[in-house]
N, CA, C and O atoms as a Maestro MAE file, in Angstrom:
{
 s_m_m2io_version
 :::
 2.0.0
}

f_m_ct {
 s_m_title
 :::
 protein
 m_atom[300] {
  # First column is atom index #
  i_m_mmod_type
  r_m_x_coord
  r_m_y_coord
  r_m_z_coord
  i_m_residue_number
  s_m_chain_name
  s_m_pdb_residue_name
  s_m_pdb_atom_name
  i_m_atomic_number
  :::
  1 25 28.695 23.409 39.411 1 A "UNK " " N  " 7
  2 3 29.223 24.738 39.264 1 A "UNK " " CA " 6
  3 2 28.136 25.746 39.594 1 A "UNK " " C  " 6
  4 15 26.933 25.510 39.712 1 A "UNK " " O  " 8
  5 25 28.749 26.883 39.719 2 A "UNK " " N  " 7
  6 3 27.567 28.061 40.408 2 A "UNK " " CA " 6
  7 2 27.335 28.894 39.087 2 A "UNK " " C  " 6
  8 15 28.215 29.146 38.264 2 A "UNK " " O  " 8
  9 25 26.185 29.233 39.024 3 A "UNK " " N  " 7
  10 3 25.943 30.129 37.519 3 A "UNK " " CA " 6
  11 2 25.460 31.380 38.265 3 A "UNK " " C  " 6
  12 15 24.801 31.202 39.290 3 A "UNK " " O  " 8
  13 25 25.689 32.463 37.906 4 A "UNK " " N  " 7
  14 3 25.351 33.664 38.369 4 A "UNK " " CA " 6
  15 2 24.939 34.655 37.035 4 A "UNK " " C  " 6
  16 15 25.563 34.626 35.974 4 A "UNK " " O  " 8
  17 25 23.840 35.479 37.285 5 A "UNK " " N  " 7
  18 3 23.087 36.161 36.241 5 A "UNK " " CA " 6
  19 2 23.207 37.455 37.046 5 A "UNK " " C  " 6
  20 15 23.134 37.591 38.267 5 A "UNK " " O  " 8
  21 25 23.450 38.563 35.907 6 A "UNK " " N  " 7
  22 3 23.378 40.303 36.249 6 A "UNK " " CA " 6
  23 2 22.215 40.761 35.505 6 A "UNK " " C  " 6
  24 15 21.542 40.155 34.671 6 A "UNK " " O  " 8
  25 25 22.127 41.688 35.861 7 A "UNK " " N  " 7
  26 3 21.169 42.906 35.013 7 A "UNK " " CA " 6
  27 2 19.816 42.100 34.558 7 A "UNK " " C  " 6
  28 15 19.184 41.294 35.241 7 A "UNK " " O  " 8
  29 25 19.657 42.352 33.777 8 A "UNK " " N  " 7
  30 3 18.449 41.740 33.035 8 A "UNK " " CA " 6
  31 2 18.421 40.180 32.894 8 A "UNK " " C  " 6
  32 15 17.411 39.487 32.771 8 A "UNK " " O  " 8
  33 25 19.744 39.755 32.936 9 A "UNK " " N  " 7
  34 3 19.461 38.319 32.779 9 A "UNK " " CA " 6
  35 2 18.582 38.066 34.042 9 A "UNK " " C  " 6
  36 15 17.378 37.832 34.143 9 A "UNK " " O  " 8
  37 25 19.389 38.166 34.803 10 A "UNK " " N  " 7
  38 3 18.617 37.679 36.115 10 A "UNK " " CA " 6
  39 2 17.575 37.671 36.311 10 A "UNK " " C  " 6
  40 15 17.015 36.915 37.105 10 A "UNK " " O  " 8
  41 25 16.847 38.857 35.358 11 A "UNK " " N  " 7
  42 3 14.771 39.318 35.132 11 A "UNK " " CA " 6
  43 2 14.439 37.767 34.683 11 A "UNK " " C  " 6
  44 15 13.513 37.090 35.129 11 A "UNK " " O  " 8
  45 25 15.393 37.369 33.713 12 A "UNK " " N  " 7
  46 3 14.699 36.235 32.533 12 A "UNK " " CA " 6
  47 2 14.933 34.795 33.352 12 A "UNK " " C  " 6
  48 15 14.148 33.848 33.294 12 A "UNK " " O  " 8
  49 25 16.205 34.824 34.147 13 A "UNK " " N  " 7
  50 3 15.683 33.480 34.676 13 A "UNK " " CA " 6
  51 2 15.008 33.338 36.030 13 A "UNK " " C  " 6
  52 15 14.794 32.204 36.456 13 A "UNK " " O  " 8
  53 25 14.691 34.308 36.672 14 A "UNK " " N  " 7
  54 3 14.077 34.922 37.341 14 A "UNK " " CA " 6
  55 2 14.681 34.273 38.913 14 A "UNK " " C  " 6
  56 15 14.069 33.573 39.720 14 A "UNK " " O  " 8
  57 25 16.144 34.816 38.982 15 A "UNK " " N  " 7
  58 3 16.831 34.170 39.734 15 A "UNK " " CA " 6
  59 2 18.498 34.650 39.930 15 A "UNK " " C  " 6
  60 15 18.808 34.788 38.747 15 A "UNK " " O  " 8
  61 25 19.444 34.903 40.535 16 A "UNK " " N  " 7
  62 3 20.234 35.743 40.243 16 A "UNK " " CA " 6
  63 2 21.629 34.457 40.398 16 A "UNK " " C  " 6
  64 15 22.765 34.533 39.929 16 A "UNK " " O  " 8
  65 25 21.208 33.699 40.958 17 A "UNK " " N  " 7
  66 3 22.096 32.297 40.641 17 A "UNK " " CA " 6
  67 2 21.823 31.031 41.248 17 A "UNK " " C  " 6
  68 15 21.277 30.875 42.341 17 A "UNK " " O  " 8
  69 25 22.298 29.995 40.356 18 A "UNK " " N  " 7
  70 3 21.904 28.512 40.797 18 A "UNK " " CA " 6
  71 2 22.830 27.509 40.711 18 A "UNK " " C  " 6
  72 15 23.983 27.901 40.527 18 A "UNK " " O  " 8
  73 25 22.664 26.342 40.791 19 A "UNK " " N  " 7
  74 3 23.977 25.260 40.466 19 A "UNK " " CA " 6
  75 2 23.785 24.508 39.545 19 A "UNK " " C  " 6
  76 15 22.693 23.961 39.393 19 A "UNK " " O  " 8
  77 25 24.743 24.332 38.783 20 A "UNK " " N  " 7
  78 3 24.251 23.401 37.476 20 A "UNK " " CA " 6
  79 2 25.607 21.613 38.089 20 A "UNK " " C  " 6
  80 15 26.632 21.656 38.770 20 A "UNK " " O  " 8
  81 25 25.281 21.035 37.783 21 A "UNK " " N  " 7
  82 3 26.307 19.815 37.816 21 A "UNK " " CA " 6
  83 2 26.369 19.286 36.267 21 A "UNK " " C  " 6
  84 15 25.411 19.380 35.500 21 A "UNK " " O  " 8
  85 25 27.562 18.749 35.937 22 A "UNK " " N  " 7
  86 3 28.028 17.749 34.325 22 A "UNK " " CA " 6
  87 2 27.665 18.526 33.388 22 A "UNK " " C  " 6
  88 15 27.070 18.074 32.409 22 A "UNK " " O  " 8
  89 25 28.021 20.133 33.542 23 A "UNK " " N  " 7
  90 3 28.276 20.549 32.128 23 A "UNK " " CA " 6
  91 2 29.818 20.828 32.032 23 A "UNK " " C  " 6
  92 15 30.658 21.045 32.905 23 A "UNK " " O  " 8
  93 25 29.887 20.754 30.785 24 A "UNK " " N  " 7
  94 3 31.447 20.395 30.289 24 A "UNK " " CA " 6
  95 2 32.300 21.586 29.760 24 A "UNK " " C  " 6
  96 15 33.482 21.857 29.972 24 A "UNK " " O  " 8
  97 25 31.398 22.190 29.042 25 A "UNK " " N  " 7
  98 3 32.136 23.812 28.140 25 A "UNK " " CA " 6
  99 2 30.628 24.423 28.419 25 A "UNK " " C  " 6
  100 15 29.555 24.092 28.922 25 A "UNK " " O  " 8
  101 25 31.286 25.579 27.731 26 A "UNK " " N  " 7
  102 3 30.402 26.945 27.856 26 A "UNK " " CA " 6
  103 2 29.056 26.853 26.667 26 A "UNK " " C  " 6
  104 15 27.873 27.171 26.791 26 A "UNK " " O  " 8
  105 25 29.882 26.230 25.399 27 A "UNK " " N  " 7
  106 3 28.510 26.057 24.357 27 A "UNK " " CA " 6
  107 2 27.640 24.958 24.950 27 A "UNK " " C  " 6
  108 15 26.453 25.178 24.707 27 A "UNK " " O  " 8
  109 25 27.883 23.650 25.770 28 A "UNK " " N  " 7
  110 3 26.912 23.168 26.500 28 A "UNK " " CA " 6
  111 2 25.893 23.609 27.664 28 A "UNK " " C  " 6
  112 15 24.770 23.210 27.971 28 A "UNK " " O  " 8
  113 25 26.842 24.703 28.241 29 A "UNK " " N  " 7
  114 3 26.088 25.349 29.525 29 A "UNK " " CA " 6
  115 2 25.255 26.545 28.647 29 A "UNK " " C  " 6
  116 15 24.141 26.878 29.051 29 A "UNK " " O  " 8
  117 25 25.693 27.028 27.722 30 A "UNK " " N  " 7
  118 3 24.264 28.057 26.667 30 A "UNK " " CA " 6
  119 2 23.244 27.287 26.123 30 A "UNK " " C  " 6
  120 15 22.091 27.692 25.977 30 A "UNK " " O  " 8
  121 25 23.729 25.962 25.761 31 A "UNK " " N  " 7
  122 3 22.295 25.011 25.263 31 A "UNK " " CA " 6
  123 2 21.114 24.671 26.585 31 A "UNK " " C  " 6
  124 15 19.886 24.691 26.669 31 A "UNK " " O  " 8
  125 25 22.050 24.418 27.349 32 A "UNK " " N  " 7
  126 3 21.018 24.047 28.423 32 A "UNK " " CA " 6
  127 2 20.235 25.402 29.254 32 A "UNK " " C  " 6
  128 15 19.105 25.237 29.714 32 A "UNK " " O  " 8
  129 25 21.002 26.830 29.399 33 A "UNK " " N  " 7
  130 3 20.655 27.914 29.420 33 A "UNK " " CA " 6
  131 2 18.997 28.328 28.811 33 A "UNK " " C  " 6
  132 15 18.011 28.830 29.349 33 A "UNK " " O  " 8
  133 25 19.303 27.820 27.396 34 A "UNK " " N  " 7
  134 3 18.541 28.448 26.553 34 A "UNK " " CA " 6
  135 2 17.644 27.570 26.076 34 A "UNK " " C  " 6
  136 15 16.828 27.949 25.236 34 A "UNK " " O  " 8
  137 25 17.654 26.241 26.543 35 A "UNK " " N  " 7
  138 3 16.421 25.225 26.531 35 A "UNK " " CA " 6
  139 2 15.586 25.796 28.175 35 A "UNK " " C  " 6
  140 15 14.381 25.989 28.338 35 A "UNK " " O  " 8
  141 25 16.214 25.884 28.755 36 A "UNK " " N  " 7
  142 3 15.416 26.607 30.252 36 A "UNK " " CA " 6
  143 2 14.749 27.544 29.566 36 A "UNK " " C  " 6
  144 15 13.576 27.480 29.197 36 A "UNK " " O  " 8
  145 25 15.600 28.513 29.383 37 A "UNK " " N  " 7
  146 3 15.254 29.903 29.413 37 A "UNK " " CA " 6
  147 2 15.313 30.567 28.085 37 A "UNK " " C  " 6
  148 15 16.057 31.537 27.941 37 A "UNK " " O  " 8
  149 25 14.573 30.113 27.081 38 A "UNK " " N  " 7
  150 3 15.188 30.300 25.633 38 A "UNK " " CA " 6
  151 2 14.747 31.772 25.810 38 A "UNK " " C  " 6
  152 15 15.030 31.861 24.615 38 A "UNK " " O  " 8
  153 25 14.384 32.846 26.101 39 A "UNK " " N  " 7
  154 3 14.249 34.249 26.120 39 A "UNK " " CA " 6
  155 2 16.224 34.992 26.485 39 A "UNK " " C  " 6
  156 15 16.622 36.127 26.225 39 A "UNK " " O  " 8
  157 25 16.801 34.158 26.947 40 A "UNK " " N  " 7
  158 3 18.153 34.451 26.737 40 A "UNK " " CA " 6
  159 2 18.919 34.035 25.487 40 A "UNK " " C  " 6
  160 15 20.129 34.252 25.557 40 A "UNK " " O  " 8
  161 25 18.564 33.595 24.581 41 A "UNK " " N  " 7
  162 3 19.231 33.384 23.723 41 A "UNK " " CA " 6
  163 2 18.860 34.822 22.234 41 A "UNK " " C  " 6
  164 15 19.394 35.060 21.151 41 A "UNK " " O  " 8
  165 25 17.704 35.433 23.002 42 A "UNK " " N  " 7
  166 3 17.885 36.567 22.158 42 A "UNK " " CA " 6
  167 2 18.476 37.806 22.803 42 A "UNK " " C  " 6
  168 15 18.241 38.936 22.374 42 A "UNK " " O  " 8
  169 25 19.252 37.557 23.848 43 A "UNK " " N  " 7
  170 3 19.673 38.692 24.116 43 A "UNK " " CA " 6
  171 2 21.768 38.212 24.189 43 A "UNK " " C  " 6
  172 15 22.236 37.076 24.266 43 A "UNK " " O  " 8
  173 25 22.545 39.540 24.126 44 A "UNK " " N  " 7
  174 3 24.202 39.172 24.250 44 A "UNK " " CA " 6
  175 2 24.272 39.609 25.524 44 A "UNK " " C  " 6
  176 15 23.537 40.395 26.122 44 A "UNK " " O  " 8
  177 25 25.522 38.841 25.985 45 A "UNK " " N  " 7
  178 3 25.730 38.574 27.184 45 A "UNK " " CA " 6
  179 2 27.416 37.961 27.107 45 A "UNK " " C  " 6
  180 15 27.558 37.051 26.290 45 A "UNK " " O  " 8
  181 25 28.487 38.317 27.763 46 A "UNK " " N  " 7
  182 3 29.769 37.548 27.898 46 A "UNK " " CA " 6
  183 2 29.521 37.001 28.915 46 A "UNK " " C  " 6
  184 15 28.652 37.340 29.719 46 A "UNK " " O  " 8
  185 25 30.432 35.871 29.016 47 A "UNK " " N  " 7
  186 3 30.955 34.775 29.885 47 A "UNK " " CA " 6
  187 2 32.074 34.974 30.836 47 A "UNK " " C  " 6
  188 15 33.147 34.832 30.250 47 A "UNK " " O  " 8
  189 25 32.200 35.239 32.030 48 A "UNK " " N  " 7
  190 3 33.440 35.116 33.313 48 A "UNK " " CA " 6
  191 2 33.355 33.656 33.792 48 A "UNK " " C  " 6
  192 15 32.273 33.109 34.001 48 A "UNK " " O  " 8
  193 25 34.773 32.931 33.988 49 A "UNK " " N  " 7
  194 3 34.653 32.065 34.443 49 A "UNK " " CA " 6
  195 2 35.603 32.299 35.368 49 A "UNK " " C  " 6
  196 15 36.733 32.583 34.973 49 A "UNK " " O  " 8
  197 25 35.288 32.216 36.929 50 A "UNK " " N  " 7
  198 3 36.217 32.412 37.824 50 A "UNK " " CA " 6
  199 2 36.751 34.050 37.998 50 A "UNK " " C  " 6
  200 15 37.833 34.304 38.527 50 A "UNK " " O  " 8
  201 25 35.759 35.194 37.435 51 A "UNK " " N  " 7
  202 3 36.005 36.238 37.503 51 A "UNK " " CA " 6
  203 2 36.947 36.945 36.010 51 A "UNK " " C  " 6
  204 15 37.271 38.122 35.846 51 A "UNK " " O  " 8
  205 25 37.164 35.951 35.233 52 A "UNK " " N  " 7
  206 3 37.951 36.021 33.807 52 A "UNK " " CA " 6
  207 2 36.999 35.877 32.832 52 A "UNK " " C  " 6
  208 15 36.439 34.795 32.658 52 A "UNK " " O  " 8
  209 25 36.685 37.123 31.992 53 A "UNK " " N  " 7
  210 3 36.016 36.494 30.715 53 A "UNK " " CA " 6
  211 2 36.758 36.356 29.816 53 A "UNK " " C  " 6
  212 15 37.723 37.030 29.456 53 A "UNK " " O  " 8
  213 25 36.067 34.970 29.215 54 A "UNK " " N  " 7
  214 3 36.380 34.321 27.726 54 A "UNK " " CA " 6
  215 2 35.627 34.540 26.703 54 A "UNK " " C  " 6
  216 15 34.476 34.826 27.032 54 A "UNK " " O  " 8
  217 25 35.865 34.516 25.328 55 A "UNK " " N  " 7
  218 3 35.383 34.119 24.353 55 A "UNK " " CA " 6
  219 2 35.081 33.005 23.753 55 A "UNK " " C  " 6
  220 15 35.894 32.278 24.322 55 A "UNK " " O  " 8
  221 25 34.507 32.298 23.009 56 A "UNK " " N  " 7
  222 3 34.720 31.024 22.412 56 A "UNK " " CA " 6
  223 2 34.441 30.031 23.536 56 A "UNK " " C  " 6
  224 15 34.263 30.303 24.723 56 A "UNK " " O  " 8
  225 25 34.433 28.757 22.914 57 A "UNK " " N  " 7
  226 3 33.689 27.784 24.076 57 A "UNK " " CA " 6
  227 2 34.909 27.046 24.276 57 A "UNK " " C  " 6
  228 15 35.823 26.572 23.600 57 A "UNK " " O  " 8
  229 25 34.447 27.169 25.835 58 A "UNK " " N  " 7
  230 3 35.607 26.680 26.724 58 A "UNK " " CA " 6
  231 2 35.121 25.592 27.855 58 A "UNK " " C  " 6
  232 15 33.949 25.606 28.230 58 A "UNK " " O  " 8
  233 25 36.061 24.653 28.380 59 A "UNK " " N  " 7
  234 3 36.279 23.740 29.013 59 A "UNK " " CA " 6
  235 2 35.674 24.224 30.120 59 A "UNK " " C  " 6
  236 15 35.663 25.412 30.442 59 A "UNK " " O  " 8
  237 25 35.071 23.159 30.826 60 A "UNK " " N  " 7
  238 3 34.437 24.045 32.666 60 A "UNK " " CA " 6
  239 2 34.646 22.672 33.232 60 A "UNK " " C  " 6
  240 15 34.763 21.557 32.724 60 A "UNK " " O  " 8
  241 25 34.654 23.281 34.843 61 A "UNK " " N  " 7
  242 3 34.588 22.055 35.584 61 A "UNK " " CA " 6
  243 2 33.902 22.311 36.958 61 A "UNK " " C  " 6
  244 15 33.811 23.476 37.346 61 A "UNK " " O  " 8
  245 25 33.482 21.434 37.612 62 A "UNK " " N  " 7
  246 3 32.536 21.590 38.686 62 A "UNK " " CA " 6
  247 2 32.677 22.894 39.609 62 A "UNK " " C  " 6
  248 15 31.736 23.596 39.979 62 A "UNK " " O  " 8
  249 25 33.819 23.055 39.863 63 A "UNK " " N  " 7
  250 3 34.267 23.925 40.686 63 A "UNK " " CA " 6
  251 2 33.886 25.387 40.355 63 A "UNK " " C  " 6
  252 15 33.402 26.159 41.182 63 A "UNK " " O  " 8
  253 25 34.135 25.673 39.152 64 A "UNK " " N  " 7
  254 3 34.260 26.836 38.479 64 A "UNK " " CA " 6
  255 2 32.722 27.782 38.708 64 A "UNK " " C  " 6
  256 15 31.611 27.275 38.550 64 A "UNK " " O  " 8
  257 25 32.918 28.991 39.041 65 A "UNK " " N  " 7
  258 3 31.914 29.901 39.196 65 A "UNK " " CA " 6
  259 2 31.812 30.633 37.703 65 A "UNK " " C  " 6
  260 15 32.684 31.296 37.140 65 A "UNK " " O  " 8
  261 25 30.468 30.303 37.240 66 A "UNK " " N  " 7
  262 3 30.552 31.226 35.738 66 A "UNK " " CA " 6
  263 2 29.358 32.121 35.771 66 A "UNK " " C  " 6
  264 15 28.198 31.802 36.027 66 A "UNK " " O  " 8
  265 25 29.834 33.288 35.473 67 A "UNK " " N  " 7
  266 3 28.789 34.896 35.198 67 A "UNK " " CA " 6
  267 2 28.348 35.010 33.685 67 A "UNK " " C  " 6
  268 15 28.944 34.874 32.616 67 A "UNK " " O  " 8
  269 25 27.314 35.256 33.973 68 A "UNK " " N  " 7
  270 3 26.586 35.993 32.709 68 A "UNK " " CA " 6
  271 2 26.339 37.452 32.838 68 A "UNK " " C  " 6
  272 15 25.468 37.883 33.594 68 A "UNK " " O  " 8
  273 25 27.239 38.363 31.970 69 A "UNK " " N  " 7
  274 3 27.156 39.521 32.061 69 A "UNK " " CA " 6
  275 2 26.709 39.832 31.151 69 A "UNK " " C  " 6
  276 15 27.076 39.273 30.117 69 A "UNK " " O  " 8
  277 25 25.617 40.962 31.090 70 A "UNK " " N  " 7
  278 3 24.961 41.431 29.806 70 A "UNK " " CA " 6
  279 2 25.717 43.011 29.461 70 A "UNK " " C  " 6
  280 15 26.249 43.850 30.187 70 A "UNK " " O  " 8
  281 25 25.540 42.952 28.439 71 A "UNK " " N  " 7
  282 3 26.070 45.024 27.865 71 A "UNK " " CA " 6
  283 2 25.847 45.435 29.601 71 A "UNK " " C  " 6
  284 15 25.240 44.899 30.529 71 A "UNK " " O  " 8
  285 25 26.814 46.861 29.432 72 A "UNK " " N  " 7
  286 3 26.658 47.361 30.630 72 A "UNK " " CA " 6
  287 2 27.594 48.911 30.156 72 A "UNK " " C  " 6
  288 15 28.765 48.809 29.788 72 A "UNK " " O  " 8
  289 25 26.940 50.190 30.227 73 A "UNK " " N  " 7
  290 3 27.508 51.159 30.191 73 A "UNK " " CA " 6
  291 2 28.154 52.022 31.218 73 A "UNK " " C  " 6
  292 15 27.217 52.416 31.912 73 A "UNK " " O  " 8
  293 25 29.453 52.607 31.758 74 A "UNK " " N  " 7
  294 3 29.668 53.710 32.438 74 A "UNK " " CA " 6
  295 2 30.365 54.779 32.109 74 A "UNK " " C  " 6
  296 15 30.809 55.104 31.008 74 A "UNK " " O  " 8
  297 25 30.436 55.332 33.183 75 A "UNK " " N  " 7
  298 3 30.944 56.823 32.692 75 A "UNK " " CA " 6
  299 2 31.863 57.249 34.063 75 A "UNK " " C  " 6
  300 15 32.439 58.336 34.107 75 A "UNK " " O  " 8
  :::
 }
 m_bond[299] {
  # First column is bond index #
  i_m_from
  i_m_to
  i_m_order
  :::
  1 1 2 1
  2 2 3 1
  3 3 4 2
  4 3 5 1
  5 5 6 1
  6 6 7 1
  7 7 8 2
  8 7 9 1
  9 9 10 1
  10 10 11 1
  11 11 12 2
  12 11 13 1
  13 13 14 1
  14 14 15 1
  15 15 16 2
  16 15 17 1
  17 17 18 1
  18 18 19 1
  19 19 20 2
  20 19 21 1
  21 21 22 1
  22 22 23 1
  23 23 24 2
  24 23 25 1
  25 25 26 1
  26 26 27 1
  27 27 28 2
  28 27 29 1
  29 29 30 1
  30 30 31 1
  31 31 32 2
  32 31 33 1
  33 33 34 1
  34 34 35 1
  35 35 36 2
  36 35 37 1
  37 37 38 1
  38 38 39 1
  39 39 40 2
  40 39 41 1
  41 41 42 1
  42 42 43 1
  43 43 44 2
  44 43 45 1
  45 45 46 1
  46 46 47 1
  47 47 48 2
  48 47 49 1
  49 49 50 1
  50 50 51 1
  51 51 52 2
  52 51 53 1
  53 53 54 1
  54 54 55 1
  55 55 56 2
  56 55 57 1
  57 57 58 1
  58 58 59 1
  59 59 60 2
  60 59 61 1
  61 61 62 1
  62 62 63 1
  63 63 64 2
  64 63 65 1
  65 65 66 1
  66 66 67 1
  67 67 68 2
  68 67 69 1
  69 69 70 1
  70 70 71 1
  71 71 72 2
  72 71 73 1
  73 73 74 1
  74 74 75 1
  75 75 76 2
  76 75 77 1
  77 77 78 1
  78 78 79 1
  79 79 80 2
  80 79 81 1
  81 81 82 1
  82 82 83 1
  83 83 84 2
  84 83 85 1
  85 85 86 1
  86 86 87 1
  87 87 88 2
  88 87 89 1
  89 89 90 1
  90 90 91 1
  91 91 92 2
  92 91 93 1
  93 93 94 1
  94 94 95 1
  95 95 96 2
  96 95 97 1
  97 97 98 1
  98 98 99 1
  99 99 100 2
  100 99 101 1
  101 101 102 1
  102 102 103 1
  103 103 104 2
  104 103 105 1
  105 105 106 1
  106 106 107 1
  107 107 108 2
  108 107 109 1
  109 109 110 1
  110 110 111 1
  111 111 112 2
  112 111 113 1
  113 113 114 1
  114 114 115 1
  115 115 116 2
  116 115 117 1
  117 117 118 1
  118 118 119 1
  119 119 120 2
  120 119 121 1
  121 121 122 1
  122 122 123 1
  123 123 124 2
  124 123 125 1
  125 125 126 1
  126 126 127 1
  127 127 128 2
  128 127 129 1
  129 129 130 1
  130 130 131 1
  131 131 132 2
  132 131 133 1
  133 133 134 1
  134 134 135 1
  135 135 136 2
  136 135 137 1
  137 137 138 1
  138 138 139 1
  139 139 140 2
  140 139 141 1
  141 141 142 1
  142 142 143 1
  143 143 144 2
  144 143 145 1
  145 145 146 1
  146 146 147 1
  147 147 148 2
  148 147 149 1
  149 149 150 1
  150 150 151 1
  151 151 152 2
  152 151 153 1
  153 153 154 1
  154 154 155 1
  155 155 156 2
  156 155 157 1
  157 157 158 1
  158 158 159 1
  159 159 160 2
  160 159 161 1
  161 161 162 1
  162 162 163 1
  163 163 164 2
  164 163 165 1
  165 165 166 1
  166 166 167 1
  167 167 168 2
  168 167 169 1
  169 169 170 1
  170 170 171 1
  171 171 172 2
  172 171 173 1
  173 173 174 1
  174 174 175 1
  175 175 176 2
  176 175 177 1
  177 177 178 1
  178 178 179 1
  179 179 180 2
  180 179 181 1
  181 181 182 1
  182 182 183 1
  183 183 184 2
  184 183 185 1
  185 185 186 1
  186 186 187 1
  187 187 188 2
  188 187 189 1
  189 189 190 1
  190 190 191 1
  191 191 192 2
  192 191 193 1
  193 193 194 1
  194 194 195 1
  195 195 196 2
  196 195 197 1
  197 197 198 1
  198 198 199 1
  199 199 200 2
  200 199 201 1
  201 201 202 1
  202 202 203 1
  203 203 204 2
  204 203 205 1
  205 205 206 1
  206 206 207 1
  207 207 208 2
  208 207 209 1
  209 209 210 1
  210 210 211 1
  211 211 212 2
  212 211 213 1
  213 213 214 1
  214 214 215 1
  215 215 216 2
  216 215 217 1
  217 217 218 1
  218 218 219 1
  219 219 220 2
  220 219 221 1
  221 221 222 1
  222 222 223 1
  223 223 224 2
  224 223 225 1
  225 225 226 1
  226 226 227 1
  227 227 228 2
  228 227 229 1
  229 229 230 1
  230 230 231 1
  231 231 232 2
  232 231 233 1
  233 233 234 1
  234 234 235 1
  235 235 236 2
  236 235 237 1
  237 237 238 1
  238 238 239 1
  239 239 240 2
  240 239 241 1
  241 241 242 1
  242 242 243 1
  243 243 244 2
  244 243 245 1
  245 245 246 1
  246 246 247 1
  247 247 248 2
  248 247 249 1
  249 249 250 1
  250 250 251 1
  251 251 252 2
  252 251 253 1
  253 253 254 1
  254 254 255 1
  255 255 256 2
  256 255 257 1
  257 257 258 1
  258 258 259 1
  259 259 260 2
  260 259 261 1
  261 261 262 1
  262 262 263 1
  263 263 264 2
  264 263 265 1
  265 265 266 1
  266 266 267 1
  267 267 268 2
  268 267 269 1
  269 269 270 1
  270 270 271 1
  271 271 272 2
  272 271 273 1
  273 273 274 1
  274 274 275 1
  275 275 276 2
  276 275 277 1
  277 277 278 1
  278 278 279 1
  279 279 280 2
  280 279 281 1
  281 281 282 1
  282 282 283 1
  283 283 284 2
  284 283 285 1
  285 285 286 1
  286 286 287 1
  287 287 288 2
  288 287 289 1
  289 289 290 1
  290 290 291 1
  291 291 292 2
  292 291 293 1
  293 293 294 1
  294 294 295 1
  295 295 296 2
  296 295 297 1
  297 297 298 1
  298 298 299 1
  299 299 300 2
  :::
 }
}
Protein backbone atom coordinates (compact mmCIF):
# COMPACT_ATOMS: atom_id res chain seq x y z
CA UNK A 1 0.00 0.00 0.00
CA UNK A 2 1.11 3.67 -0.60
CA UNK A 3 1.37 5.83 2.64
CA UNK A 4 1.36 9.46 2.02
CA UNK A 5 2.33 12.23 4.72
CA UNK A 6 1.13 16.20 4.66
CA UNK A 7 2.26 19.12 6.49
CA UNK A 8 4.52 18.43 9.15
CA UNK A 9 4.28 14.86 9.09
CA UNK A 10 6.13 14.66 6.12
CA UNK A 11 9.08 17.01 8.17
CA UNK A 12 9.13 13.84 10.66
CA UNK A 13 9.42 11.09 8.31
CA UNK A 14 11.33 13.03 6.22
CA UNK A 15 9.59 11.87 3.14
CA UNK A 16 6.19 12.71 1.69
CA UNK A 17 5.34 8.99 0.76
CA UNK A 18 6.41 5.35 0.64
CA UNK A 19 5.12 1.72 0.34
CA UNK A 20 4.45 -0.36 3.12
CA UNK A 21 3.44 -4.27 2.18
CA UNK A 22 1.33 -6.90 5.03
CA UNK A 23 -0.14 -4.38 7.08
CA UNK A 24 -3.57 -5.34 7.94
CA UNK A 25 -5.58 -2.31 9.83
CA UNK A 26 -4.74 1.09 10.62
CA UNK A 27 -3.74 0.39 14.50
CA UNK A 28 -1.00 -1.93 12.88
CA UNK A 29 0.11 0.58 10.23
CA UNK A 30 0.42 3.41 13.51
CA UNK A 31 2.55 0.76 15.39
CA UNK A 32 4.84 0.32 12.72
CA UNK A 33 4.58 4.24 11.90
CA UNK A 34 5.64 5.01 15.25
CA UNK A 35 8.34 2.32 15.85
CA UNK A 36 10.00 4.14 12.58
CA UNK A 37 9.18 7.33 13.45
CA UNK A 38 8.11 7.46 17.10
CA UNK A 39 8.23 11.55 16.92
CA UNK A 40 4.71 10.95 15.22
CA UNK A 41 3.11 9.47 17.80
CA UNK A 42 3.22 12.75 19.70
CA UNK A 43 1.61 14.57 17.33
CA UNK A 44 -2.70 14.08 15.92
CA UNK A 45 -3.18 13.38 12.67
CA UNK A 46 -6.53 11.56 10.83
CA UNK A 47 -6.46 8.75 8.57
CA UNK A 48 -7.92 8.79 4.58
CA UNK A 49 -8.05 5.64 3.13
CA UNK A 50 -8.66 5.88 -0.56
CA UNK A 51 -9.41 9.63 -0.16
CA UNK A 52 -12.20 8.74 2.83
CA UNK A 53 -11.35 9.40 6.34
CA UNK A 54 -12.03 6.99 9.09
CA UNK A 55 -11.98 6.77 12.61
CA UNK A 56 -11.20 3.76 14.64
CA UNK A 57 -9.05 0.94 13.31
CA UNK A 58 -9.86 -0.36 10.22
CA UNK A 59 -9.19 -3.20 7.81
CA UNK A 60 -6.54 -2.26 4.84
CA UNK A 61 -5.42 -4.02 1.98
CA UNK A 62 -2.55 -3.82 -0.41
CA UNK A 63 -4.14 -1.77 -2.80
CA UNK A 64 -5.40 0.91 -0.67
CA UNK A 65 -3.70 4.45 -0.67
CA UNK A 66 -3.67 5.79 3.05
CA UNK A 67 -3.00 9.70 4.09
CA UNK A 68 -1.88 11.07 7.11
CA UNK A 69 -3.38 14.34 7.59
CA UNK A 70 -2.38 16.51 10.39
CA UNK A 71 -4.76 19.64 11.96
CA UNK A 72 -5.08 21.98 9.16
CA UNK A 73 -6.85 25.47 9.37
CA UNK A 74 -8.82 27.65 6.61
CA UNK A 75 -10.64 30.43 6.03
Amino acid sequence: MKVLFFGSLSDIAGKTEFDLNHIQSTDQLKEKLFDKHPELARHSFLIAINKKVYTGNCILKEEDVVALLPPFSGG
